[in-house]
N, C-alpha and C positions, 0 to 999 in steps of 0.2 A: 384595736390599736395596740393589744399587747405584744403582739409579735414586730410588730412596727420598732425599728432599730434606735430612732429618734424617742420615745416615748418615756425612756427611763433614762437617767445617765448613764454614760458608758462605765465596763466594770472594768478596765482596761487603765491601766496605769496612769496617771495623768487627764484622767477622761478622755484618753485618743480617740477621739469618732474607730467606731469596729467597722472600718471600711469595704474587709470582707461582708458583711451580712447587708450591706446599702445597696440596693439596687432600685434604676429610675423608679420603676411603679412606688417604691415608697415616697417618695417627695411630695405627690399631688395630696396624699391624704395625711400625710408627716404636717404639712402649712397647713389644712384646714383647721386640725385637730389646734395645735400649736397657736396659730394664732386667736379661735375660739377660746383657747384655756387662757391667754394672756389678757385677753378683754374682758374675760370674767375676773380675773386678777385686780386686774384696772379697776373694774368695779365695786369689789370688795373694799377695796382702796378707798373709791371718794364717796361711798354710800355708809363707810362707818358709823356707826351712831354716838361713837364715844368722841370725844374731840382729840384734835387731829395733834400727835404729840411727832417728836422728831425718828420713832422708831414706826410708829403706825402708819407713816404717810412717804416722808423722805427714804427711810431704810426700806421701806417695804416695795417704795416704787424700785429703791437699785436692786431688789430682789426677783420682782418678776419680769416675766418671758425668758426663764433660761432653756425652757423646752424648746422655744422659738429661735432662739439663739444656736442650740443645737442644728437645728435642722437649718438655718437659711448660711452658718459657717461653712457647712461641707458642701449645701448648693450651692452657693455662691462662688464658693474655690474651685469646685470642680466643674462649674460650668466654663472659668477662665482657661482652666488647664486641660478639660476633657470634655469639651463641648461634644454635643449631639444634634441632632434635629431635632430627637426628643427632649432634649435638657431645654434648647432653644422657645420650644413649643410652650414647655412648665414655666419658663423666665416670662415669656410673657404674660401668659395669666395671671403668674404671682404676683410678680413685683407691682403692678398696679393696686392689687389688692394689701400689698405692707405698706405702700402709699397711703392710702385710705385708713389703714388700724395703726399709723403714726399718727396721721393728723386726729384720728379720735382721741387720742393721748392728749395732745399740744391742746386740744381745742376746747376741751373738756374742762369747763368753767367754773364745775364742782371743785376738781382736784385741786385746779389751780389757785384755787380761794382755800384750800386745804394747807395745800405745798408753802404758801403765803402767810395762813397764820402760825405754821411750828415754830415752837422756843428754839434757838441751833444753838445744839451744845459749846462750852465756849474751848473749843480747841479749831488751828487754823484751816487744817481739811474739812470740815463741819463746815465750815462759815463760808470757805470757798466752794462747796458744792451748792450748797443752798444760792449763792449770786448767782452761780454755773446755770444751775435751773430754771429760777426766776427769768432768767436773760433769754433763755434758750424758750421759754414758755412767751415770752414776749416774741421774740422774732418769731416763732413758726406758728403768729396771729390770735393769741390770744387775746388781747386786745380788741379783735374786730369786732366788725356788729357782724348779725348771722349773714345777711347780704354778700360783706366781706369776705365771710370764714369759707360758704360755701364757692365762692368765686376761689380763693386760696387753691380746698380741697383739688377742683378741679384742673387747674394750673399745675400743683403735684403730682396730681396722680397722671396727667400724658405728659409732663418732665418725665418721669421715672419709664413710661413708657419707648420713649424717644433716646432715652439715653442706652435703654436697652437696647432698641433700634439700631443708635450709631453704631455699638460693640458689633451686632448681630452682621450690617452691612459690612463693616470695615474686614471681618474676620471672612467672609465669602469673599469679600471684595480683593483680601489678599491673599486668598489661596488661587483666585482664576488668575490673577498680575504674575504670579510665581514667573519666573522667568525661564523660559525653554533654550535650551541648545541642540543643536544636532551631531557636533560634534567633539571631540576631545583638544581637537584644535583652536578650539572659538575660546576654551578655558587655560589654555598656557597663560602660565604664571599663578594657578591654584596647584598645592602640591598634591601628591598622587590619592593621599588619604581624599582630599576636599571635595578631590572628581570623582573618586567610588562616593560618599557620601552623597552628591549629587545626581549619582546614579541610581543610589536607593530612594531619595527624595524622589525619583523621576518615576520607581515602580511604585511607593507608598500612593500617589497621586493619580495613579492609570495612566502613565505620559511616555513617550519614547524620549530614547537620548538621556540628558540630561536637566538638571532643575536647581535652581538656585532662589528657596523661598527667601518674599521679602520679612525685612527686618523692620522694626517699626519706624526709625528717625527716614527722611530724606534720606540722605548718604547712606548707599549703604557698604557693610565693610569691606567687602570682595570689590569694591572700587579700588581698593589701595594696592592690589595683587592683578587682576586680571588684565595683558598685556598688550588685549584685542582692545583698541577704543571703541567699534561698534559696538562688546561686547559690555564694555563699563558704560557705554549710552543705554543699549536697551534696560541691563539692571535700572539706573539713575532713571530713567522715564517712566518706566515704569510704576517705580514707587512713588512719584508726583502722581499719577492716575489714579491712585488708590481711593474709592468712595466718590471720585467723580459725580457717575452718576446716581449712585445709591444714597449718598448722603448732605447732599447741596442743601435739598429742603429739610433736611431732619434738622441740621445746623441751623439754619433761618429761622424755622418756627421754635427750633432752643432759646436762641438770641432774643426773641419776639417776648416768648413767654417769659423767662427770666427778666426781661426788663418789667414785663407790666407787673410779673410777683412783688419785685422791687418798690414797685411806686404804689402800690397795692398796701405795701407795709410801710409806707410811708420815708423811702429811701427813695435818692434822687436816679440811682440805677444798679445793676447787681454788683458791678465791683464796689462798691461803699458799702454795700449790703455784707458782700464778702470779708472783704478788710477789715471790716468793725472789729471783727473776732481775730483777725491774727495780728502780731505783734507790729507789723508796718502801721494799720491804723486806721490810714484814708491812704486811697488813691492816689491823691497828690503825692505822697510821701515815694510809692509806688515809682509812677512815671516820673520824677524828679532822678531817681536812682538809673532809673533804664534810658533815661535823656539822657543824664549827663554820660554815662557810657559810651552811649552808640557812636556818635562820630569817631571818639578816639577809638574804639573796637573798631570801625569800620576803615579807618587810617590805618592800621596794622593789615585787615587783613587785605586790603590792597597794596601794601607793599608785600606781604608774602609771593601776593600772586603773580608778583613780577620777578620775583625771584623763578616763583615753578614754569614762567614764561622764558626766563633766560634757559634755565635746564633742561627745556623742551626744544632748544634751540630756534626760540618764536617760534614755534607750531602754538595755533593757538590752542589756549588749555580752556574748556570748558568747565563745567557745573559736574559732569559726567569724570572729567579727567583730574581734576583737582586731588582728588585726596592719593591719587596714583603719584601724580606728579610732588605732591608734598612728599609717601614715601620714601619718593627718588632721594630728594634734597634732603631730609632727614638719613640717612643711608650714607649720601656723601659726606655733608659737613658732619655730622655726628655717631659716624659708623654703626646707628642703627638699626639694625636689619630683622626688621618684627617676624617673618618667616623664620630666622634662625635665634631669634629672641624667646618665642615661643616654647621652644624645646625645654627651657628652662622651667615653664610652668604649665607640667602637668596637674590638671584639675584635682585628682585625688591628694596631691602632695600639696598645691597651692593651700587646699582645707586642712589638712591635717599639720603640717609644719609649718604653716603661713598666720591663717586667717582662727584657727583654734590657738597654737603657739601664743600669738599677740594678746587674744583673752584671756589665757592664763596669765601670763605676763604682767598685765595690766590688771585684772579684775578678781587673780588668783583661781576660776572658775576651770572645769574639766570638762571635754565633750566628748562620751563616746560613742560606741554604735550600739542600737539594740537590735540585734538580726532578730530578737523574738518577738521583737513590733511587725508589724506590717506599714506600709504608705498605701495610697490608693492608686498608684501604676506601677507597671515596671522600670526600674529607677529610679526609682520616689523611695530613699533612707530614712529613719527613721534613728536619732541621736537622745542618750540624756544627756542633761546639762548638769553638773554638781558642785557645791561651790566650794569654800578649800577645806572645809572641815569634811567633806564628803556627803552633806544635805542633800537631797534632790532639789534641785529650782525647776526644771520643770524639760518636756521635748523639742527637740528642732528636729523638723522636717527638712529636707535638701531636695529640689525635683529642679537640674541644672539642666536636663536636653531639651529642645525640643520635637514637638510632635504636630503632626497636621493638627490634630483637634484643639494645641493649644495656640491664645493669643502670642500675641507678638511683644516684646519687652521683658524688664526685669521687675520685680514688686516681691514685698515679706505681706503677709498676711496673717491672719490668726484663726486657731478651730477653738480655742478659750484663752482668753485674757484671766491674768492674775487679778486677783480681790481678796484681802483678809476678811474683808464682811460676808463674802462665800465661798470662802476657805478653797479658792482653788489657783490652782499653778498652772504656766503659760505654756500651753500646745504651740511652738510659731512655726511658720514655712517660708521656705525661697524660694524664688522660682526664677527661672532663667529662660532663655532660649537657645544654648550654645545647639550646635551644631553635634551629633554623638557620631563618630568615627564608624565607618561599615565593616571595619575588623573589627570591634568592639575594648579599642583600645581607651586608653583615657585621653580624653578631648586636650590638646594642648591650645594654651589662654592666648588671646592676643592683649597685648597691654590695657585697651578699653574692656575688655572681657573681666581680665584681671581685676582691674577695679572696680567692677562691678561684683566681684563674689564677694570684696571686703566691705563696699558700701550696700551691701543688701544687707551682711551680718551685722550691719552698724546698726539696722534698723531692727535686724533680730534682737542683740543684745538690749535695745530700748523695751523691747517686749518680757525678753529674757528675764531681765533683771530687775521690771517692775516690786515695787515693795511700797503699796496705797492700800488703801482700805474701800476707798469704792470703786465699783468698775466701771463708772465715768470716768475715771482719771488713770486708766490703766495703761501703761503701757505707750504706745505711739497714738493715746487719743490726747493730741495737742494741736497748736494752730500747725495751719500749714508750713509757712515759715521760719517754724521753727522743729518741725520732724524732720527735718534735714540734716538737722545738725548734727545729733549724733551721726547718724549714715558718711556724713561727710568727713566728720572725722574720722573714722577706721580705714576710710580710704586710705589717706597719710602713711598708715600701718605699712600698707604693699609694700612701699617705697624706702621704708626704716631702714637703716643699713642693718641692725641686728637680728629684724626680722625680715626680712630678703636672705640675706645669709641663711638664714636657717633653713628654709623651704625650696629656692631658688638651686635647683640641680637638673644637672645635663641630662635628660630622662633616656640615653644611650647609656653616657658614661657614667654619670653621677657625680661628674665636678660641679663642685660651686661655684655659681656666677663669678666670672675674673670683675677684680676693682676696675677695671676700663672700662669694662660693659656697663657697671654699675654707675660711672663716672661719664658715661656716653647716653645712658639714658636720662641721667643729673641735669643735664646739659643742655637736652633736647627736650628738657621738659617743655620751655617755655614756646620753643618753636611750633609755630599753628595754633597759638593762643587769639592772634586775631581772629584766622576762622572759626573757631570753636565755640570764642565767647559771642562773635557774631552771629550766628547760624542760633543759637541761645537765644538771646538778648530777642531776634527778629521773630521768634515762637513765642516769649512775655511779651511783646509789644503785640503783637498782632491779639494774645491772648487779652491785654487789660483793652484794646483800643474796641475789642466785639463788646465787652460787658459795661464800657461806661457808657453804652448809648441808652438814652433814654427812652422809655416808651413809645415817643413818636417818632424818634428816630428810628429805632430798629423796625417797628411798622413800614416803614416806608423801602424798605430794603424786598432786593428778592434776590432768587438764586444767583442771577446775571451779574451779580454786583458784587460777589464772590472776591475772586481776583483782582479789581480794581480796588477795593475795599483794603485789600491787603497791604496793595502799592501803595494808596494812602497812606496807611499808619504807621509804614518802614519811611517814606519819605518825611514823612512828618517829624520824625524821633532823628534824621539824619543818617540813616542806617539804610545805602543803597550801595551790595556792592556789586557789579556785573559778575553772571558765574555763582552767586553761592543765594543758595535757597535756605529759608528758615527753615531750621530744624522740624519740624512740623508743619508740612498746612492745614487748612482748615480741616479740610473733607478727611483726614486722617490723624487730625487732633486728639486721639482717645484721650487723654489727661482730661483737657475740658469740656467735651461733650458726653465723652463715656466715662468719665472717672470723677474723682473726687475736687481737680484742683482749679476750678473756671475759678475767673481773678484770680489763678495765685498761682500759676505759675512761674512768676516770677521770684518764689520763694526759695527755689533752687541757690538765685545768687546771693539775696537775702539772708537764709543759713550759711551759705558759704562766708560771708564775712565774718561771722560766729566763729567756725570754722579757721578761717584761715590764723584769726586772732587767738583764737583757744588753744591750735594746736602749736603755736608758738608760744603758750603758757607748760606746755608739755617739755617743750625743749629747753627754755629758763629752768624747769623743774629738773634739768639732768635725765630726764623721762625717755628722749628720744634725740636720735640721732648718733653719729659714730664715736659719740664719748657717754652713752648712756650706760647706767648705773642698774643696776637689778632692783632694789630695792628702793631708788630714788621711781621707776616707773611703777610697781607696786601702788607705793605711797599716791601716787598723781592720780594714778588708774581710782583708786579706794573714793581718790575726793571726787573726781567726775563721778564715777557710779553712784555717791552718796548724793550729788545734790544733784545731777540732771539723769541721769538713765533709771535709776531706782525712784525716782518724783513723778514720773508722768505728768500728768497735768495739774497735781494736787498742788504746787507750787506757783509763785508768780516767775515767769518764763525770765524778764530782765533779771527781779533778782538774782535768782539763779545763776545767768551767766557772770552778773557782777560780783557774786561773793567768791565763784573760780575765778574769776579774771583778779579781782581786788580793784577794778575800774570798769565804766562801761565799754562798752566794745569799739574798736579802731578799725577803720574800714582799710590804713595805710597796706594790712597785710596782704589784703587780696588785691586790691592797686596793683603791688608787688609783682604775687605770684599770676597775673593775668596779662604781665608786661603793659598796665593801665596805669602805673603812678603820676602820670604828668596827665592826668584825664578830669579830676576835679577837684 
């Protein structure tokens, strides 16, 4: 194992995983090794003979598996970004097997009688780990009798199988859907770049003509440009097909399994299971927020639609033509024109003067480039981070294109989280899927692109800026509900007049955005907030209505029941409107059957209210907007960093936002900005 890449920390700056020297064959024997040395750790731990004080038992447990940690950060990322057959092959072996050496941890009735009796020193990080633990040793069954525990194990470990499953299906699933053309004609209304682009997508795949992979939501964005309607149908149908048949039953027996873990643990079904830990609560609280929504979300976006039905001249507008026909109407009434909008933001500039500019700004911090790093692909950047005295805080990684082998969507991740208990500083990564130009020019953003490079770095800077002591609380390990919130707020940023101005140039000429444009997109913000928030809203509801079924409800369910199920739970919430499909169906749900967010994602809106109320404590503060003050956003920036993006999870989450706010939080702002005020 000495030659093994994994086996030592890396010697590399920051501990960058050395991703030249990783190759697959090290991974199979990188886990074995790795997780053998952390169960002998574990062991050490609760077989001490001395008694169990707060450094021998709590410190020692945030201390082991960083070998393990090494190795399953870079598989794990690089299986998302650079999938194989063979990487596919190792996921599956592994992850059942880290299934089973978690539960030996949680279930492990020594430690936990150990972890139970330490003195916690009396400082507030201390005391909130110790509940953190105790809590988390109870839900993942310590408590059981062995009957229990080993019924548990096995419920985990084909979860973990299954959800690897759904990734594995969805990701073949949407490379065969990719969408064929045969001709340049079938694409009028993509511009010249888009359709060489889809010509090389067409060779990357063995395919003639051309190709237009999907993207992960329903909708996808080449709907709002392409000027064939058969041709924005096939895309649109397409991507509802997605997992069809690969994935009906992986979801069923998810749903199946997850309720009975629930009732197993003695929770009436997994979203109560879920909620307990994030800052909503219960359930009720949940579907109380996405009820009262939906109808008036669903009142909007049916008057839109008749609007995009007038500007179609009644031709009817479908599911397929909708966000085409929205374009339209955005274009006329608010001179919008996202194709000539675009020019403004080129991807390198958007980072450089845009989304880096704003954290300086705000956080005093510098990000450059280290060409003497390495990424693990081509295109994969490799940045320090430094904060204003010139410290190191730690790397960002950038990997914005996409590629056949990688998933579909955007996400930050981490190859090491900050810990002052083991003295180490935050590796974080972005990832994207833009599209890379076949000249190899820089990808120009479209508005939702746009905000997507500022709300991924929102989730970087939570990483970035970590300053905890244990690496429980690092970073973006917080309820779900509430890691949005930073991300959501940096979105904001894009849209700053001081920071738009600065980044936002003509990538021909190099004028800055005219105040019209800026003033035309102001404007248009709110326009298609019906469909947006509805196509949302109908992805949480479908999402909470799978996990509150009980054991013998979800038993009783099978694949066939799919689609009706769904119609159900949109009916139910009031949320039906003809033409617009939830942002995700099931069979292509990766958030909650392949990700981390089942019951919760409805947290997106949940942060958003944080969010929308927060960043209107930025602009009271003189922080932001066309009369902002340099040293007034400084000051703002200094206090959010200090008590939410530098806190992790080491803090109580309300506090928190109550001591920036100076009040709990007001839902009136996001009412507002969602054209919702009159909704509850």
């Amino acid at each position: 194992m000495t030659a093994n890449p994994f086996a030592q920390p890396s010697s590399l700056p920051y501990l960058l995983p050395p991703f030249r020297e990783i190759t697959t064959s090290d991974y199979r024997p990188a886990f074995s090794q790795a997780i053998a040395n952390h169960a002998a750790e574990i062991d050490a731990i609760a077989s001490n003979d001395a008694s169990a004080t707060w450094e021998n038992t709590v410190e020692a447990l945030e201390k082991s598996g960083q070998e393990l940690s090494r190795v399953s950060n870079v598989f794990f990322n690089l299986l998302n970004t650079d999938t194989t057959d063979e990487m596919e092959e190792i996921a599956s072996e592994i992850v059942p097997k880290l299934s089973a050496h978690n539960d030996s941890i949680y279930l492990n009735d020594v430690l936990f009688a150990r972890i139970q009796a330490v003195v916690v020193p009396d400082d507030a990080e201390s005391k909130r780990l110790h509940e953190h633990l105790v809590r988390q040793f109870k839900r993942r069954g310590a408590n059981l009798d062995e009957a229990g525990k080993r019924s548990l194990q096995e419920i985990n470990e084909r979860l973990s199988v299954l959800a690897d499953k759904f990734n594995r299906n969805l990701l073949a699933s949407t490379k065969k859907l990719a969408v064929g053309f045969e001709s340049e004609e079938e694409l009028a209304g993509l511009n010249a770049g888009r359709i060489a682009s889809a010509r090389s997508d067409a060779e990357a795949l063995g395919r003639e003509g051309f190709v237009l992979p999907l993207e992960l939501p329903s909708v996808q964005s080449e709907q709002a440009n392409l000027e064939e309607a058969t041709s924005r149908a096939a895309l649109y149908e397409a991507s509802q097909l997605r997992g069809k048949e690969e994935n009906s039953e992986v979801l069923i027996e998810m749903v199946q399994l997850r309720a009975k873990k629930a009732q197993l643990l003695g929770y009436a079904n997994h979203a109560e299971y879920v909620i307990e830990e994030e800052t909503a609560k219960t359930p009720q609280a949940v579907e109380q927020m996405l009820f009262d929504l939906a109808p008036a979300a669903a009142a909007n976006a049916i008057n839109e639609h008749k609007l995009l039905v007038e500007a179609a001249d009644d031709v009817a507008v479908t599911g397929a033509d909708w966000p085409y026909w929205e374009a339209k109407v955005r274009n006329r009434d608010y001179n919008v024109d996202e194709d000539a909008l675009s020019k403004y933001f080129p991807l390198g500039q958007v980072l450089r003067d845009g989304v880096f500019f704003a954290a300086n700004r705000l956080y005093g911090i510098t990000v450059e480039p280290r060409e003497d790093l390495y990424g693990y692909a081509d295109g994969v950047d490799v940045w320090e981070v430094k904060d204003a005295d010139g410290t190191g805080i730690g790397l960002f990684i950038t990997d914005y294109y996409g590629r056949p082998s990688k998933r579909g969507g955007a996400w930050m991740s981490s190859f090491v989280d900050q810990s002052e208990l083991l003295g180490t500083k935050p590796v974080i990564v972005n990832v994207m899927g833009i599209t890379k130009p076949a000249d190899g020019s820089d990808a120009l953003l479209s508005l939702d692109s746009l905000r997507t490079v500022f709300h991924e770095f929102g989730h970087g800077l939570h990483g970035l800026l970590s300053k905890v002591k244990y690496p429980s609380f690092a970073g973006t390990n917080v309820p779900r509900d509430y890691v949005e919130f930073p991300s959501q707020i940096n979105e904001n940023w894009a849209f700053d007049p001081t920071i738009l101005k600065n980044y936002a140039r003509h990538v021909d000429t190099g004028e800055i955005i005219p105040d019209e444009l800026v003033d035309a997109i102001t404007a248009a913000r709110q326009f298609g907030q019906g469909f947006a928030t509805s196509e949302y809203l109908a992805a949480a509801i479908i999402d909470l209505a799978w996990h509150s079924l009980s054991e013998e409800e979800a038993a009783a369910l099978t694949t066939a029941d799919i689609d009706s199920f769904e119609e159900r739970a949109l009916e139910k919430a009031g949320l039906v409107v003809e033409n617009l499909a939830p942002r995700y169906r099931s069979t292509y749900f990766s958030h909650i059957f392949g990700g981390g967010y089942s019951a919760g994602y409805y947290s997106y809106l949940w942060a958003e209210a944080l969010d929308a109320d927060g960043f209107e404590w930025f602009v009271e503060e003189n922080a932001a907007g066309v009369s902002a003050d340099e040293s007034a956003a400084r000051a703002a920036g200094q206090k959010f960093r200090d008590l939410v993006l530098s806190r992790g999870g080491a803090d109580d989450f309300t506090e928190a936002f109550t001591a920036l706010r100076g009040r709990a939080k007001d839902v009136s702002p996001l009412l507002r900005r969602r054209g919702l005020a009159g909704a509850v």
